[in-house]
N, C-alpha and C positions, 0 to 999 in steps of 0.2 A: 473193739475193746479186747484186751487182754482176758479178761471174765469171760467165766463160765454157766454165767447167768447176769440177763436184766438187774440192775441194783433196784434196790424196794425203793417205788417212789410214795415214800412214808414224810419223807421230811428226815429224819436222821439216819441213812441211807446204809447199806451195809456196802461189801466187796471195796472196802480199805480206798485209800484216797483216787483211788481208777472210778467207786461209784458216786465221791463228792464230785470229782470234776464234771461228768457227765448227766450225772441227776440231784446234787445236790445243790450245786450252785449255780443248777439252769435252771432249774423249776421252781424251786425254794431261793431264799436268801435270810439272812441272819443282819445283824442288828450292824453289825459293822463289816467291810470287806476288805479287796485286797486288791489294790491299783495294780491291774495285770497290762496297762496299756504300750510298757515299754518292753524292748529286747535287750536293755543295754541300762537301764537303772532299777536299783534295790528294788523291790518293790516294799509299798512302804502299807499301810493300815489307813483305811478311808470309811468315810460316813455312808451308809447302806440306809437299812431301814431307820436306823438311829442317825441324826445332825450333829449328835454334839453328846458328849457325854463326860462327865468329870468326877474324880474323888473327892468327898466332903472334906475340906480341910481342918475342920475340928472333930472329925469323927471317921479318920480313913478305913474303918467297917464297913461307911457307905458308899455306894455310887449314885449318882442319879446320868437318867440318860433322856433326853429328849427328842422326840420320834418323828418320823418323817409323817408332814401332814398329807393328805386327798392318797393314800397308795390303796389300793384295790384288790384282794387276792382273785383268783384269777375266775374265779365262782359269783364275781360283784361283791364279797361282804368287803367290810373295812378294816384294815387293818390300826390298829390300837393297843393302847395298855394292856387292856385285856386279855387281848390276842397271846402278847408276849408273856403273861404272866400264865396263860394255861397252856402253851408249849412248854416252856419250864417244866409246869408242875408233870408233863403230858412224860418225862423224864427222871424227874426229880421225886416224887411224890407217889408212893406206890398205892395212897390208898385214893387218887383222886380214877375218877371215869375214866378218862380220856388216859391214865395211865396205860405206857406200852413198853414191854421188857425187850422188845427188838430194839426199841429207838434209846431204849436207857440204859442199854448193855452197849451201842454206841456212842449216846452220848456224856453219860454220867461220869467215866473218866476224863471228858474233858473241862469240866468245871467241877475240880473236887473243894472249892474253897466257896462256892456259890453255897448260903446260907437259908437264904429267902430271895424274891420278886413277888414287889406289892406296885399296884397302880396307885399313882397320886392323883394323876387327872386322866384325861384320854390319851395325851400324847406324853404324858409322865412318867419314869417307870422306876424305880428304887432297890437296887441290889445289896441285900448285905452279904457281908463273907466270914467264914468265919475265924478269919487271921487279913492283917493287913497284907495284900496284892496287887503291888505295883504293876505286875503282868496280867492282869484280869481283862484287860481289853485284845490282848492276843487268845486268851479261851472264852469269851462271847463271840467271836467271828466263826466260832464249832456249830455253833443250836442256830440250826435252821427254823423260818417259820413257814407249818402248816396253817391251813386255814379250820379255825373251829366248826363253824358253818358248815364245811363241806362235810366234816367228820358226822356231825348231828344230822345234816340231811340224809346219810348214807346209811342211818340204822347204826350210828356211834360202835361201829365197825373199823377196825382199822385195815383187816383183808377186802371190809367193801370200799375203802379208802382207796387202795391200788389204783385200780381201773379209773378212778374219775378224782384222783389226787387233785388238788388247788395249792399252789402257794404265793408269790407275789415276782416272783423271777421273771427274765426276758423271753423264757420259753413255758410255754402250755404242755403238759404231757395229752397226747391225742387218741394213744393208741398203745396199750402196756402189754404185752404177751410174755408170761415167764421164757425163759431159756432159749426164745427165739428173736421177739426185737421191739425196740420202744420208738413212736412216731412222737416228735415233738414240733410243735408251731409257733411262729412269733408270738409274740406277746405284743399288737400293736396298742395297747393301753396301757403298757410299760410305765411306770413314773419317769423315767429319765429316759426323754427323745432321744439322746445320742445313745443310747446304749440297747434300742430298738433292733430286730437282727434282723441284717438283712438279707438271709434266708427265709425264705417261706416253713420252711422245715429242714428237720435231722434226723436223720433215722440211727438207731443205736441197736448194734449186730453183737454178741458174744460170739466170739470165736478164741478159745484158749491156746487153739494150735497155731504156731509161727507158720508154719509152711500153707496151715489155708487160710491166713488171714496174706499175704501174699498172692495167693492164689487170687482170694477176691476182689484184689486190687490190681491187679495185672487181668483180669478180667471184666473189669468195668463196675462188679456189683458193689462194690464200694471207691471211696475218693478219697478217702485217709484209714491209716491204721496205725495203730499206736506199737512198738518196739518192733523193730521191722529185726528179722535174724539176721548175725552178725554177715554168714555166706552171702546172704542174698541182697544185701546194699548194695555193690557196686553195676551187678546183674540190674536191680532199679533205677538205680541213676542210668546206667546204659539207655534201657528203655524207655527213657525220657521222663520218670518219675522224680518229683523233688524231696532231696531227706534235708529235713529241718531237725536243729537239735539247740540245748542250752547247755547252759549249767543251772544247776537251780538248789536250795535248799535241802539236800539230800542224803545219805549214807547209807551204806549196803552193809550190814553187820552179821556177826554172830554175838547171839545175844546170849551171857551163861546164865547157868543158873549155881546158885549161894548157897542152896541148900544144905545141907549138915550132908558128909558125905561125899558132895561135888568133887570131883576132880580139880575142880577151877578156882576153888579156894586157895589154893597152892599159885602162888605169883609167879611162878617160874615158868608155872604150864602153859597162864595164860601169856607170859610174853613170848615165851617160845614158840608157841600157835601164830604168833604177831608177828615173829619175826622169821616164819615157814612160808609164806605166802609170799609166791610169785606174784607181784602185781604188774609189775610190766607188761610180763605172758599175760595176762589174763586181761589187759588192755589189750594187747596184740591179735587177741583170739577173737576179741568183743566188734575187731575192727575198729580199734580208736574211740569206741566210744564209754569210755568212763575216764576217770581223774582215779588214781589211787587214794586211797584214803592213809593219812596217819593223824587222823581221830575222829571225831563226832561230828566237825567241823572242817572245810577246808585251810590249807595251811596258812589261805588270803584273809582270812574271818580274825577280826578285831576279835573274834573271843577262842581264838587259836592258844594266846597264848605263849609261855617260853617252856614248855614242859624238856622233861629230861631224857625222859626214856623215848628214844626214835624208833618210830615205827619203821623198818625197811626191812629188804629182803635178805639175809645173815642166816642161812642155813647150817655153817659149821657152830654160832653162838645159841640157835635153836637146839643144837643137838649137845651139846655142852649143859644148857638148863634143864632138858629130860633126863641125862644121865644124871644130874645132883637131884631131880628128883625120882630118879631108882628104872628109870624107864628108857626103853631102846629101841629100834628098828625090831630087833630080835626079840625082846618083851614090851611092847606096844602096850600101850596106854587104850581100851576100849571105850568110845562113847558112841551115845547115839544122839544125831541129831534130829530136828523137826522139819522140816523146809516143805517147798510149795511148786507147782511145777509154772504156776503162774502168780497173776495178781500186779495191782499197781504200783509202780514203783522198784519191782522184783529185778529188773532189768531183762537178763536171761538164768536165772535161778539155775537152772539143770544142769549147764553148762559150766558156769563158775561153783558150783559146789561141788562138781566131780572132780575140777579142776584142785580146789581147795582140798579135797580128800585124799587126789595124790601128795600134792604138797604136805599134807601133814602125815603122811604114810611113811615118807621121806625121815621123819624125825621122831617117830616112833609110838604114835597117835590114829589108832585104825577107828576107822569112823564106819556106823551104818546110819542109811539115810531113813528115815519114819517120812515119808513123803505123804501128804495131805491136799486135799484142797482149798485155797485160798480163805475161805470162810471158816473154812476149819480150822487152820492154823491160828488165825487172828482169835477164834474163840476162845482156843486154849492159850493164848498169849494173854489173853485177859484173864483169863482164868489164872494163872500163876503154874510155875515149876511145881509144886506141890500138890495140884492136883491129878488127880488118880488118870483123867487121860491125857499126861503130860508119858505116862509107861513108859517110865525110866530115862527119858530123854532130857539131857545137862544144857543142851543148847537148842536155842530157837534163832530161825533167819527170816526176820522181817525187816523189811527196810522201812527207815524211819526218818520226817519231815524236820528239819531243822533249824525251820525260822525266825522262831522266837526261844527264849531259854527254858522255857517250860519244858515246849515238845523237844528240843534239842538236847535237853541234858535232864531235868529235874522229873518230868515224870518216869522215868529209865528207873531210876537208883535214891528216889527216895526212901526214906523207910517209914516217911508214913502215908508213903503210897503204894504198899503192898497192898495186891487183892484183897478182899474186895473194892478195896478205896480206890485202887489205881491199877495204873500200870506197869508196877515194877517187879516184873514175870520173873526177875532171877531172885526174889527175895533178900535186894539187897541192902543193908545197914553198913553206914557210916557216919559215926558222928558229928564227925569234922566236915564232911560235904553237908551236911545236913546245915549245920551252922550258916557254910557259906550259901545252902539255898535259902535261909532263912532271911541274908543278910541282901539278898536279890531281891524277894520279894519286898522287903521293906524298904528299896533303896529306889527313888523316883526321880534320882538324877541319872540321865542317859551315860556321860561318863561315866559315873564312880559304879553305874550298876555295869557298864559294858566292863570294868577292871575287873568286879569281881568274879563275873561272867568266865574271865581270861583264864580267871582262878581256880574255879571250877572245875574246867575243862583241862586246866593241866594235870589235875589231879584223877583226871579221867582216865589219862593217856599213862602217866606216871605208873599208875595201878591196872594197867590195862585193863578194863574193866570190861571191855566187848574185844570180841575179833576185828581188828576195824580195817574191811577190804577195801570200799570202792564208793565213789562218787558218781552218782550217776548224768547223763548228758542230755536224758530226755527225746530219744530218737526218734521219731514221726516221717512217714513213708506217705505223700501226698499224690494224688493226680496234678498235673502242672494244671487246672482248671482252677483249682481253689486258689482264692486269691484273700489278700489282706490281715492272713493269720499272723499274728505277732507272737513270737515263743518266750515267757518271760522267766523271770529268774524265780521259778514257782513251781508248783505240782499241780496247778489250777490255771485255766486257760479263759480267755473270753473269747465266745465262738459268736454273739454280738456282728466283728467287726468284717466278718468270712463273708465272701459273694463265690459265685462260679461262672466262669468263665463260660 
């Protein structure tokens, strides 16, 4: 892994979607999931813990969801209503026991519209919200379930939770060592036989540095590593190494902030930033592996859109918008940015934002970098641009999941998902977007919601609203032993289907 540490096997897991793929959606699983079985179709939203689940139609405040009978957390207890309704609260609910601000600083912005969870029966479970949300089944596949039992047998402890975690996933955690390594085992009591792994085990290594997570793969101590350095692919494939890569739901941004003050208020700056950026070079640097980005979404994405303003590379029309707004190569516009030297999803961060700082050097935009560790970054991305250890910094570079409209566009830039409620770290307000996410959520027809979707998102690019760099391709550096892995159009992987050679 990319991290810098073990992800907390808590059940709503930190180190950004590198610790969901690895511990969140092997040891745990959540109420609905994500058909990762193809390399070559969408991947679509499938029944998990939950079989079936629907909007009341006289009352779209409700949900009801009905639950996978005989499943077994991984400690023997049962998994049930109950279950699910004190994971909830174990996030939602600050004055219950089982309450934990690790797992609700994860997962509480991803269900900002989740109102209540009441059991009807055992296998019953009843969600209100509090606004109608046609997208509510893309943010219940976030809340993983722990097992309560185990939490209560361990001294209702959530650090004595770590070491002997239980959840209902295809793998058992065996063996948890912070900052060193996590041993995970089948799960042969799995509910779903075909999705039994056929691995005996997987061991999970932090290594933050590219050059010795290479190292320990060209050495034998591991058999996959996740973003292998752009130098060092061809050097691996020589050596008989296989690199696997996708496309997948993805975008590498800068994220501004709105603040009273920003620089980024000013339209000109941010297109001008938009349209500084070498993307070619910085595929060419990556070694081919990223897709430019000109917005939120790729250009192929039914929610692309006809927007107006094109993102491309226009360095004499970037430096034409800095001079009408007062700024030059010779008097340079100061900011500072946030970024990360790793984490998931990040692609090669170091590399492309040095890249990005000559570029904008170039048109008259001097940048210093506030570099952070992964954990860090993301905390202050939750935290919002306004808070004190945000220390002056207008932009933030986290790369961001784009699956559904929620995580793709509306939790970014809603305004009434500024912190604490949400995630929209540049504090940004606009009416009119706001309307059309209002007109998303309420619209449960797949067309008319994927038009306004289009709508959205033009209005994103229109106003440039982020830096928007690159697409990522999902690089993976394997031993030619591992066999049967599928790479899907996803940030999320099933390691299920892997044998070794």
């Amino acid at each position: 892994m990319t991290t810098s540490d073990i992800p907390l096997p808590n059940g709503q897991t930190d180190q950004g979607s590198e610790g969901m793929r690895f511990m969140g959606y092997t040891v745990f699983e959540a109420l609905i999931g994500f058909d990762l079985s193809s390399s070559t179709k969408p991947v679509t939203l499938i029944p998990a813990l939950a079989t079936e689940w629907a909007v009341d139609p006289k009352d779209k405040l409700r949900w009801v969801f009905k639950l996978r009978p005989g499943v077994k957390f991984h400690d023997g207890s049962a998994f049930n209503a109950q279950a699910v309704v004190w994971n909830y609260e174990k996030i939602l609910n600050d004055k219950a026991e089982q309450y934990d601000p690790k797992q609700a600083a994860q997962g509480r912005g991803r269900i900002p519209t989740v109102k209540g969870v009441k059991a009807i029966d055992d296998l019953t479970v009843e969600f209100t919200t509090t606004e109608v949300d046609a997208l509510l089944p893309y943010k219940i596949l976030w809340v993983v379930m722990s097992s309560p039992v185990q939490w209560n047998a361990v001294g209702k402890s959530w650090d004595a939770f770590l070491p002997k975690a239980s959840g209902t996933g295809p793998w058992k955690l065996q063996t948890y060592t912070p900052r060193e390594r996590a041993v995970l085992v089948k799960n042969t009591g799995y509910w779903d036989a075909k999705r039994v792994p056929k691995l005996d085990s997987m061991v999970l290594l932090p290594v933050p540095d590219a050059s010795a997570r290479v190292a320990a793969l060209r050495s034998g101590q591991v058999d996959w590593i996740e973003t292998p350095p752009p130098d060092g692919i061809d050097s691996l494939k020589a050596a008989g190494f296989n690199i696997v890569s996708n496309v997948y739901p993805h975008v590498w941004p800068w994220h501004f902030s709105r603040v009273e003050g920003s620089p980024w208020n000013d339209i000109r700056i941010r297109k001008a930033a938009n349209l500084a950026i070498d993307r070619e070079g910085m595929k060419a640097l990556l070694g081919g592996m990223m897709a430019p980005a000109k917005g939120m979404v790729p250009t192929t994405s039914a929610w692309f859109g006809k927007p107006g303003f094109d993102v491309k590379y226009d360095v004499a029309a970037a430096k034409a918008l800095m001079a009408q707004a007062g700024y030059s190569k010779e008097k340079p516009l100061k900011i500072k940015s946030i970024i990360s030297p790793n984490g998931g999803g990040q692609m090669q961060p170091m590399l492309m934002n040095e890249l990005i700082q000559q570029n904008l050097a170039e048109i008259g935009i001097q940048v210093e970098f506030d570099v952070r560790d992964w954990n860090a970054l993301l905390a202050n991305w939750r935290a919002g641009a306004k808070d004190p250890g945000t220390k002056g910094a207008t932009t933030t570079n986290s790369s961001y999941f784009s699956q559904d409209p929620f995580t793709a566009l509306i939790r970014h830039v809603d305004s009434g998902l500024m912190p604490p409620k949400g995630t929209n770290w540049g504090y940004y307000s606009d009416p009119e977007l706001d309307k059309i996410f209002d007109a998303i959520r309420t619209e449960f027809n797949p067309a008319a919601q994927t038009a306004l979707v289009a709508k959205a998102h033009e209005r994103f690019v229109n106003e440039a609203l982020f830096l928007f760099v690159a697409h990522d391709v999902a690089p993976r550096a394997m031993s030619k032993k591992v066999k049967g892995f599928v790479p899907p159009f996803n940030w999320y992987v099933d390691f299920s289907p892997i044998s070794m050679e």
